[in-house]
C-alpha positions as CSV (number, residue, x, y, z in Angstrom):
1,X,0.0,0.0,0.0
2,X,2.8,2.6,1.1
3,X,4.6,1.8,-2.5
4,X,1.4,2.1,-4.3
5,X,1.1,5.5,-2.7
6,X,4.5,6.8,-3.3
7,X,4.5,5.6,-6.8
8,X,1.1,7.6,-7.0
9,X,2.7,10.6,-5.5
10,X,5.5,10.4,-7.6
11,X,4.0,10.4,-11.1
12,X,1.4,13.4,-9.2
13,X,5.0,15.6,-9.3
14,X,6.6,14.3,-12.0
15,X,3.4,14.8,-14.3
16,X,2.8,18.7,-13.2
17,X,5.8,19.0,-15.9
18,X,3.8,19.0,-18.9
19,X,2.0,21.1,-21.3
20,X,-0.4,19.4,-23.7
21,X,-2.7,22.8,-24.2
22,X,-1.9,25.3,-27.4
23,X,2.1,26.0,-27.8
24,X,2.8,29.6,-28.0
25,X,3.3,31.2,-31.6
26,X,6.3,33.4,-30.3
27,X,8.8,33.3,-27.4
28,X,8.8,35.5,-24.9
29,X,5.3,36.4,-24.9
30,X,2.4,35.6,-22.7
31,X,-0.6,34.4,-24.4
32,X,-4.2,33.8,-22.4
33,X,-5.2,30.5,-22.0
34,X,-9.2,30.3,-23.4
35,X,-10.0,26.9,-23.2
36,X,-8.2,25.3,-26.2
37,X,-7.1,28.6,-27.7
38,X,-4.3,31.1,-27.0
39,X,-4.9,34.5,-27.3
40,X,-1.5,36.7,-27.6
41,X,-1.4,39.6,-25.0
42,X,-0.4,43.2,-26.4
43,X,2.9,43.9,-26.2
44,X,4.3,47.8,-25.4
45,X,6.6,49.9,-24.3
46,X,5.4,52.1,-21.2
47,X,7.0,55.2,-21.7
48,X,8.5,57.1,-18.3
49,X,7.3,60.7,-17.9
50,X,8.6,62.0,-14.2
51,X,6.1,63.8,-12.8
52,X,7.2,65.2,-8.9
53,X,7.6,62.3,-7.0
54,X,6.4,59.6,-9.2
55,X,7.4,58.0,-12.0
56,X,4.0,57.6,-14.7
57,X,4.5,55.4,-17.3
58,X,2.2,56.0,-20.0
59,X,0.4,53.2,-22.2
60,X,-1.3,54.6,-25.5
61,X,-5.1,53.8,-25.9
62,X,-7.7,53.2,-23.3
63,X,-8.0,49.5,-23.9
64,X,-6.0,46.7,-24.8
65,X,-6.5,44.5,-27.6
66,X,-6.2,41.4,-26.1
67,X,-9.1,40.5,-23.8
68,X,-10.6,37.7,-21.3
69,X,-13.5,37.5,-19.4
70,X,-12.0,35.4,-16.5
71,X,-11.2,36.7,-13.5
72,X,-8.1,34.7,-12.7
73,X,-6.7,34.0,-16.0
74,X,-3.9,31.9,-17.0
75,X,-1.2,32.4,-19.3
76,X,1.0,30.1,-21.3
77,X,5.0,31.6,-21.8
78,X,7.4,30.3,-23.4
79,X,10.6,31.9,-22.3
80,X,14.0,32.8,-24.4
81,X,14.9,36.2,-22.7
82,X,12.1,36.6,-20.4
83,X,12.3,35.1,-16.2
84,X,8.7,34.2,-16.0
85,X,9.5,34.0,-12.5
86,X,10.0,38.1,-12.6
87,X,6.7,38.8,-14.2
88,X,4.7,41.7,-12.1
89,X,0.9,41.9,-12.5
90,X,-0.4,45.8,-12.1
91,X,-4.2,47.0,-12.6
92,X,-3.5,50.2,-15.1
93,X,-5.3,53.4,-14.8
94,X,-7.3,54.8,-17.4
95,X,-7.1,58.8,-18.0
96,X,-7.1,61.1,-21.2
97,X,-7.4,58.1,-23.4
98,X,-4.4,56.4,-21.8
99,X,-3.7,53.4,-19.3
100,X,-0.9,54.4,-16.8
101,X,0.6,53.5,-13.7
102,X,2.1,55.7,-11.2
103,X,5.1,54.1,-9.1
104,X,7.4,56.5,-6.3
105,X,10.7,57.5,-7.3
106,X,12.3,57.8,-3.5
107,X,13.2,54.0,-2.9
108,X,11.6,55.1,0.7
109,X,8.3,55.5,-0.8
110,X,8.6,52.2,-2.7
111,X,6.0,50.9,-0.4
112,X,3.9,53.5,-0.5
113,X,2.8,52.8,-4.4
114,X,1.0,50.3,-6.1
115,X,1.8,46.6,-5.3
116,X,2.2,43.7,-7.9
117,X,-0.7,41.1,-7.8
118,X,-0.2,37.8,-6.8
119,X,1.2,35.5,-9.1
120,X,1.4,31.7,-8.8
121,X,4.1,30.4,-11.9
122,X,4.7,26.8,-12.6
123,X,7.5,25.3,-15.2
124,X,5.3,22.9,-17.3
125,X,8.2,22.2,-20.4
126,X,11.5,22.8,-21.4
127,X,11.1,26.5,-21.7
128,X,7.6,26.4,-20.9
129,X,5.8,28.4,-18.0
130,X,1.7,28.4,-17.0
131,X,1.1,31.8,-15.0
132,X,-1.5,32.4,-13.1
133,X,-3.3,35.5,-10.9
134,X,-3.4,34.2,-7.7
135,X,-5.9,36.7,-7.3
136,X,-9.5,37.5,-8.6
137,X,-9.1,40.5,-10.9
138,X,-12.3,43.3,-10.7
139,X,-12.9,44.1,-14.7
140,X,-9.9,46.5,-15.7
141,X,-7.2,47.3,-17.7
142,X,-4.3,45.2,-16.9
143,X,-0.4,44.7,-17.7
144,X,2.0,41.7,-17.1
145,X,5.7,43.4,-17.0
146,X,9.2,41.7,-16.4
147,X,10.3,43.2,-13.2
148,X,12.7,47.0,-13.9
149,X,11.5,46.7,-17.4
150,X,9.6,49.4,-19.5
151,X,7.7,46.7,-21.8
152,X,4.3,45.8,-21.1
153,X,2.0,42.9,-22.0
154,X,-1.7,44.6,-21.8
155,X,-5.0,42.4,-21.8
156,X,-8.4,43.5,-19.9
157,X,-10.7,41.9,-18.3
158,X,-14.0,42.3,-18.6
């Protein structure tokens, strides 16, 4: 019985390692998992404008192209450049047409501006990553961002 249940166990963690869903069309770009279907986020570069304190980094258009109506989704990476392990999740303002986020400059205010969402990420390939909002996300605009960097993968939810 006990090597029934550790061979049980076993194939439990050895199986999390694979991916038999849709495979990514491009590296280093998180798609949205719809059922059988990928849906490729929208990738940009938030552009820095200093304002007093802050940093605001500046996404043009009120709305993202790519869009899901879960609440938690899940996305599918398949990493070259990109850590998926250093992926931030931020809900984006929208104002004048734009999405932005506002984050302190002073690394003593750090904690004082917005804080990533929870993120659970889990290596199911090679070079394969499923991430997840650990999370339920309200209906927004939305941007998955390698940590210190200016590019941006948009999607709403709705």
């Amino acid at each position: 019985m006990r090597l029934l249940a550790l061979l049980t166990l076993a194939s439990a963690v050895f199986g999390a390692d694979t991916y038999s869903g849709p495979l990514p069309a491009k590296p280093d770009v998180p798609y949205l998992l719809h059922a059988n279907k990928l849906v490729e986020t929208e990738r940009v570069e938030a552009k820095p404008l200093p304002v007093k304190e802050l940093m605001v980094y500046t996404i043009t258009g009120a709305a993202s192209t790519a869009r899901t109506p879960m609440a938690e989704p899940i996305f599918i990476i398949e990493t070259n450049k990109i850590n998926a392990g250093a992926l931030e999740l931020y809900k984006l303002e929208v104002k004048g047409g734009n999405r932005l986020i506002s984050m302190p400059n002073s690394p003593k205010k750090k904690n004082s501006g917005p804080r990533p969402i929870r993120l659970s990420v889990q290596k199911v390939g090679e070079k394969m990553y499923r991430v997840e909002a650990a999370e339920t996300l309200e209906n927004g605009q939305y941007s998955l961002s390698p940590s210190g960097e200016d590019v941006a993968f948009c999607f709403e939810v709705y």
